[in-house]
N, C-alpha and C positions, 0 to 999 in steps of 0.2 A: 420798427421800434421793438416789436415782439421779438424779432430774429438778433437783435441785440441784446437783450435781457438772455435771452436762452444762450446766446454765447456765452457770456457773463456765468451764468450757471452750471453751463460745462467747463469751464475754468475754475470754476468755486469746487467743482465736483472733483476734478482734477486734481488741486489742491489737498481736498482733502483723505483722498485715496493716498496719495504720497505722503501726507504727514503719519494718516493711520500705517501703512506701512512701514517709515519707518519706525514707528513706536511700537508696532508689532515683530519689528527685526530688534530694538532694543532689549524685550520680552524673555528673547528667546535664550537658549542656554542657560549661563549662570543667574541671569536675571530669573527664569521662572525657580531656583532656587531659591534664591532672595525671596520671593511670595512664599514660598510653605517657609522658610524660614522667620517672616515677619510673625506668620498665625503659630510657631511653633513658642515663639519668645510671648504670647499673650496666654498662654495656660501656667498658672502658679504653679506648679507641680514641675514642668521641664526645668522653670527657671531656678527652681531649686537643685535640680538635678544639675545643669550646670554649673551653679553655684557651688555647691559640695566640690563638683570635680575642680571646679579651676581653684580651690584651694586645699584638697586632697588629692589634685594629681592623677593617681589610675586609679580605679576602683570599679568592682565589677556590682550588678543590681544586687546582691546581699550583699554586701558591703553600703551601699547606697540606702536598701529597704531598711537596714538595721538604723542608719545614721538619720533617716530622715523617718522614720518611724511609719513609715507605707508598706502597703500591701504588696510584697514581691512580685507576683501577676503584674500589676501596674506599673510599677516602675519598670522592669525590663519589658514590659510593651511600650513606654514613653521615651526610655534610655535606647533600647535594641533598633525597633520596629519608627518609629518616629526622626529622634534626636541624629541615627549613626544611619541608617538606610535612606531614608524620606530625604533629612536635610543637610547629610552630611555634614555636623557640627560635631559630630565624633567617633573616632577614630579607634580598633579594637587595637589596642596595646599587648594584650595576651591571651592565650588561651589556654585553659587549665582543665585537665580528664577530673570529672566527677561523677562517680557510682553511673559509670556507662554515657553521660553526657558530657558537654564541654561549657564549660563557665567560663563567659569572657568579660573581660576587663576592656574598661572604657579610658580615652583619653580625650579632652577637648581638643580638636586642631585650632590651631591659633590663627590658621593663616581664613580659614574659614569666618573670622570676626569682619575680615576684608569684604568688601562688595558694594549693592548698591548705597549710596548716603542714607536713603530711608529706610533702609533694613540697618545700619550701623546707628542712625538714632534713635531706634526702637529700643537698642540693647541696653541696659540700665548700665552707670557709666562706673558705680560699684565693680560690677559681672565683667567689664572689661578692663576696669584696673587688675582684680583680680587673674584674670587669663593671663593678662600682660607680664603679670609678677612671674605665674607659674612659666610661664614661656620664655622667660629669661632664664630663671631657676634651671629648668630643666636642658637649656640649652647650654651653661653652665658645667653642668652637672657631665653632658657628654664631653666639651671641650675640656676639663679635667682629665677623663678617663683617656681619652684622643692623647693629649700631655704626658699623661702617667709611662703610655705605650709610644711614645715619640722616639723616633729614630731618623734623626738626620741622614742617614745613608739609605731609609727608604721613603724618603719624600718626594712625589711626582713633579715635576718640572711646570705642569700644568695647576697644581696646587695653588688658590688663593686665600694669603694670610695679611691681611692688611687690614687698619683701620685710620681714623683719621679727626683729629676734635676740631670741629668746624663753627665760626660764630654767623649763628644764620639770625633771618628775624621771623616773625609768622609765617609770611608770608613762604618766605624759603622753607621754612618746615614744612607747611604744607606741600611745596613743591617736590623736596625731597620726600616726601611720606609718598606720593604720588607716582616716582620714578619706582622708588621701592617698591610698591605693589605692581607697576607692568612686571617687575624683575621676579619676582614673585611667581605671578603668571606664569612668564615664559621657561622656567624654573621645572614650575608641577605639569607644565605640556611638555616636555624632554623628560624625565623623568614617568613619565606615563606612556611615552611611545616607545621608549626602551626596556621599562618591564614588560609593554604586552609583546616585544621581540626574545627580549629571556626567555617568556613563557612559552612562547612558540618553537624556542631553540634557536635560536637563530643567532643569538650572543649569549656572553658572560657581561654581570654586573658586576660590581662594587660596592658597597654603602659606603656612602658620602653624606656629613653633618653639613647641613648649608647656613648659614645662621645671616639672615637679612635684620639688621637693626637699625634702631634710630630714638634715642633718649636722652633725655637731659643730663649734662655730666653732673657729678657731685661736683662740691668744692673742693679748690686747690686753686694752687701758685700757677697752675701751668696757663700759658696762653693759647690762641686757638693758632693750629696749624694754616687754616685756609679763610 
């Protein structure tokens, strides 16, 4: 009876050795980002900083201390050291020689709002309209400039220009918001092992605009393609 029960126990033990494992392989990578980013979105002060940017775009901590009326110190410790280092929620857009130092300019990554669900419903849904606006805007904003300098005679073969108005229901939006973000993913891992090959010399890059979307169309006559 005893040698039964203790089997039983090494089975329960077993169990839960493999569950904690995998929830400690889940943890790992982008997920311990997700945790400093959950405790990053619970300090008033970053979420402001945020906020500024996703509806002011690039802005460096004076730009920031002036608009949110803080103590310079603070905010480029919150914005610099925290927000762009720590949790990668922002991205240095520029950098500018000042009286012997270098003032950088902050941008939110948008694709950064992506990740675990409870790090995505922690973000105030304000703060991610907002991103969302400016991440269209700005994406925009190059596919204009991309147009402006368009030349059908130098357009790569491998070049994709497509889009498509599709009638989905929830559920398919979910789904598609889903594929999107693996596409995402595999996107910023090729684009990460080829600059650290640039860097190394090893190749030549390109800048390439990649623009993953998916939003509700306006009105109109037209009907859905798919």
């Amino acid at each position: 009876m005893n040698s039964d029960r203790r089997g039983d126990e090494d089975v329960l033990d077993r169990d839960r050795q493999e569950k904690n494992g995998h929830i400690e392989g889940l943890a790992g990578g982008f997920d311990q980002i997700d945790q400093k980013r959950l405790k990053a979105v619970s300090h008033p002060l970053r979420l402001r900083i945020l906020g500024a940017l996703a509806v002011g775009g690039v802005m460096s901590p004076k730009g920031l201390s002036d608009l949110l009326d803080e103590n310079l110190n603070l905010i480029a410790y919150h914005a610099g050291k925290v927000l762009h280092q720590e949790c990668e929620l922002l991205a240095i857009a520029d950098e500018v020689p000042r009286r012997g130092a270098i003032e950088h300019f902050y941008r939110i990554k948008p694709e950064a709002m992506l990740g675990h669900p409870e790090w995505q419903a922690r973000v105030p849904n304000l703060l991610i309209g907002d991103i969302k606006c400016g991440a269209f805007k700005s994406f925009l904003e190059e596919a204009s400039r991309a147009a402006a300098a368009f030349d059908p005679k130098s357009v790569h073969k491998d070049d994709v220009l497509a889009w498509v108005l599709a009638g989905v229901s929830e559920k398919g939006r979910l789904e598609i918001a889903e594929v999107l973000e693996q596409a995402l993913e595999s996107v910023s891992e090729i684009a990460a092992h080829d600059t650290a090959r640039r860097d190394s010399g090893q190749l030549e890059t390109a800048d390439l605009v990649i623009g993953i979307a998916s939003f509700e169309a306006g009105a109109s006559d037209r009907h859905p393609q798919v």
